[in-house]
N, C-alpha and C positions, 0 to 999 in steps of 0.2 A: 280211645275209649269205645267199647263196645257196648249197647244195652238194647232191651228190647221194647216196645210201647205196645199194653194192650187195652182194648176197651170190649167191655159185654153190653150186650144189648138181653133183656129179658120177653119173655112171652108173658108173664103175670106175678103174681108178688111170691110165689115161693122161689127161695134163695138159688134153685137146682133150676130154673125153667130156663137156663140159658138158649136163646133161639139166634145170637150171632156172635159170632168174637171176630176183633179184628186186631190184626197184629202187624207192626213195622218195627224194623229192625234197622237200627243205625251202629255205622263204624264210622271211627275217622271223620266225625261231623256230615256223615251221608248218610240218606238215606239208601239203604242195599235191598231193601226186600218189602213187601206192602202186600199183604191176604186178607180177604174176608172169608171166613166159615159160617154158611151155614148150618145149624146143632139141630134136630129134632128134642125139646124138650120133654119130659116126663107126660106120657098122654096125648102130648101136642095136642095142650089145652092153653089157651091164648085168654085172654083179657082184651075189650075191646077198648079200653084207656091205654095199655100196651101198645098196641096195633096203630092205636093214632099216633104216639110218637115215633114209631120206626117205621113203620108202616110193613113190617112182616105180619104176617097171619098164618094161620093153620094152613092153611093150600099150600104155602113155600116152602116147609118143610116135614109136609106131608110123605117126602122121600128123604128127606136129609138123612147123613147117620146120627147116633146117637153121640155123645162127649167122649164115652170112649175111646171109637174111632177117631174123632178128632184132634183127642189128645196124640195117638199115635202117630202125626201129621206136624202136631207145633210143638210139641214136648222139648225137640230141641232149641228153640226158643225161649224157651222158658229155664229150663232146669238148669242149673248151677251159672243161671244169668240173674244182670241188674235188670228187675224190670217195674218199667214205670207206670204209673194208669194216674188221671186226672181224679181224685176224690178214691184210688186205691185202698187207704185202707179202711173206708168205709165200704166199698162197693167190690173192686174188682179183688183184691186178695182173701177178705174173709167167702165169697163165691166160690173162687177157684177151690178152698180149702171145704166149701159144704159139699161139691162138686168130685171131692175123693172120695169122699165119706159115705157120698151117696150111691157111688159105684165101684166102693170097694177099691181105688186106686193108691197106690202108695205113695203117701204127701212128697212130691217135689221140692227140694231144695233151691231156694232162689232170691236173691235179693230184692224186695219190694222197697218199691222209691215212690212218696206222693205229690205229684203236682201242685196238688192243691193246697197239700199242706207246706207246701217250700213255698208256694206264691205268699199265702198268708202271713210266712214268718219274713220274706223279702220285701215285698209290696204290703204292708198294713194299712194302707191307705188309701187302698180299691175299696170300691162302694159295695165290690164284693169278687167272688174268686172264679168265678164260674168260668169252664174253658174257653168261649168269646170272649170275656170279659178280660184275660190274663193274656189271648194271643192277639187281641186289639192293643192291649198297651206295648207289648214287645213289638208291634210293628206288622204281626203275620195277617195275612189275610184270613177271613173267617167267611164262609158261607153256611148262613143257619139254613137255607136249604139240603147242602150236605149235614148237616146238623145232628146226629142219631145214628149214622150211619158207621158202624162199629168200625170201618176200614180208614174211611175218614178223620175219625175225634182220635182214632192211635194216632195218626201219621202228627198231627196238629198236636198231640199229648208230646211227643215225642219230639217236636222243633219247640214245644216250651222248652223242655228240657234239656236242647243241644244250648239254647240261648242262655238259660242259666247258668251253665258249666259255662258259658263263652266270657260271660264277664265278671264271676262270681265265683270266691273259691269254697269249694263244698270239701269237707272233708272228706274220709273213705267212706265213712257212712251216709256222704248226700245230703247231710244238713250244713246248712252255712254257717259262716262266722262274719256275716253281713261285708264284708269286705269288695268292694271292687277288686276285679283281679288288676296286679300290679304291670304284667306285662302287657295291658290293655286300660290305655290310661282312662280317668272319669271322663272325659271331655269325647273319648270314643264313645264311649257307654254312653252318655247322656245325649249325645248329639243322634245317637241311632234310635234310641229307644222313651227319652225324655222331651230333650231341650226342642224338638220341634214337632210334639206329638204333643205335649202335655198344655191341658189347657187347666188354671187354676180352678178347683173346686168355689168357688166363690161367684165363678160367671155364670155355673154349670146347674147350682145350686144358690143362685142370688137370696141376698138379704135388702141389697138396695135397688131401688130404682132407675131405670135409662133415664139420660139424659133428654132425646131426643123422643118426644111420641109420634109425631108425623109422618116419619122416616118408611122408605120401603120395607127395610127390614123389619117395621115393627111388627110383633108378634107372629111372626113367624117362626116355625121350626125348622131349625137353621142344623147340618153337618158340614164339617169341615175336613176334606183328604186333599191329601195331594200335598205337595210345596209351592210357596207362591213368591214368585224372584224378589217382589216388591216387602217380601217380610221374610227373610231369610234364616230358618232357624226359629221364627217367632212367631209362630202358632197365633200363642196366647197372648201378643200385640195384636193380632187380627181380632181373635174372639174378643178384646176386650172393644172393639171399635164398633163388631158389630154389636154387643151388649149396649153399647153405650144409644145405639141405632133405635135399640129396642129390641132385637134379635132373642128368640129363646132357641142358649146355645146345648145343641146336642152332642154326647159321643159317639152314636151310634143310629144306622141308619135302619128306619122300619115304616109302617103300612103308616106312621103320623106322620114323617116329614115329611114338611112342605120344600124344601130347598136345600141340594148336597152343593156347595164351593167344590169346585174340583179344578187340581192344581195337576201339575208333574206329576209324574211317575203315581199318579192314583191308580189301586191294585184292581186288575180286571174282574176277580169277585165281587167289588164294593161294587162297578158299573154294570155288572150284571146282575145284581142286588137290584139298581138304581132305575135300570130298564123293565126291571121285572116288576115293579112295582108304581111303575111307570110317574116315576117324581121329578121334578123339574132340574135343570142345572143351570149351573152359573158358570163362567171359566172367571180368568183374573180378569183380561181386560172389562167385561161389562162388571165383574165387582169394584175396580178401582174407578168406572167412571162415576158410580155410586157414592163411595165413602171416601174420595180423595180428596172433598174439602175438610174431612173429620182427622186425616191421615197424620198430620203434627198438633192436633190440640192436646 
């Protein structure tokens, strides 16, 4: 399977200001090819709400070419390919398609595939679809530092998408028929992407109360990475021990948590996350010497 991932980044709210695109191309479940373009937009007139989320301004593409030229660069990328963008057909294909109109380009033929709408019909039971949100539960690493940056959200659009087709059969048209794929059994699937990531909405989002008030963990904002030999595969036997501790349990790690668990194989994004925002850690062994009277109740 061949396909392309692309993500735009705007200069201001008309539909044409495209000021980045970035584009990765996978075969064969690899990633082959990974660009950023920078666009001179119509005027190279910016938005200062713009500029703070990508942080391009009028200085950096003060010389860029215009889409034109660009297109003449990625066009084979795109044209008579599958190509995928996170929230697509809201954002990146009806773009592309104002993007012809506006310079006279003749519309490209190409199959448009959306992330975000295969996550929503897969996963209906995310808090919500948002690209961190969808390549945290599959497992990938996310840096919202890189976050905006059109070269980056393709490559990350594009390993959602290898992962879907990995265990998920899509018909020709890339919508599912919910099914695990058969030559990749559930117990694959769940065990990579589930059974030792998923921590029950109920810890996450309590209705009850801890057991314990006095506990270290009490109120604390608590994340949880990594594998921990002492709960193998069971996440969410841990989050429920720290819950029980008094622990407010998080899935994601920001400028509030007070405390990330970090186990095995934790992804060096989450710890440069972790560093950078300079938050405290735990390994297993000082967490088991914590909660190992709580560990069979």
């Amino acid at each position: 399977m061949k396909f392309t991932s692309i993500d735009f980044e705007k200069a201001n709210n008309d539909s044409c200001s495209v000021c980045s695109i970035g584009i990765a191309v996978f075969e064969d479940e690899q990633l082959i090819f990974s660009g950023h373009y920078l666009v001179q937009p119509p005027g190279n007139e910016y938005l200062a709400l713009h500029t703070s989320i990508h942080g391009i301004s009028a200085h950096d593409t003060c010389d860029a070419p215009t889409f034109p030229e660009v297109w003449d660069e990625i066009r084979q990328y795109i044209e008579g390919q599958t190509v995928v963008a996170h929230n697509g057909c809201s954002v990146e294909f009806p773009i592309l398609e104002s993007l012809f109109r506006f310079y006279g380009i003749a519309a490209s033929q190409y199959h448009g595939v959306c992330t975000l709408q295969l996550s929503q019909q897969l996963f209906p039971y995310l808090k919500n679809h948002k690209l961190s949100t969808v390549a945290e539960m599959l497992s990938l690493d996310f840096s919202e530092n890189l976050h905006h940056n059109a070269q980056y959200d393709a490559e990350v659009c594009g390993f959602i998408f290898l992962k879907m087709n990995q265990f998920f059969k899509l018909n020709s048209r890339f919508t599912p028929d919910h099914k695990i794929r058969e030559e990749r059994s559930k117990t694959d699937f769940f065990t990579d992407t589930f059974s030792s990531k998923k921590i029950d909405s109920s810890l996450i989002y309590p209705t009850a109360q801890p057991k314990y008030e006095n506990h270290y963990f009490h109120s604390k904002k608590v994340v949880i990475t990594g594998e921990f030999s002492a709960f193998p595969k069971q996440r969410n036997k841990l989050a429920q021990i720290l819950f029980d501790c008094g622990a407010d349990i998080n899935t994601s790690i920001s400028k509030n948590t007070d405390l990330v668990l970090v186990g095995t194989g934790a992804g060096p994004k989450k710890m440069e996350k972790i560093s950078a925002l300079s938050i405290a850690v735990m390994n297993e062994e000082e967490l088991l010497g914590l909660i190992k009277e709580f560990m069979n109740g």
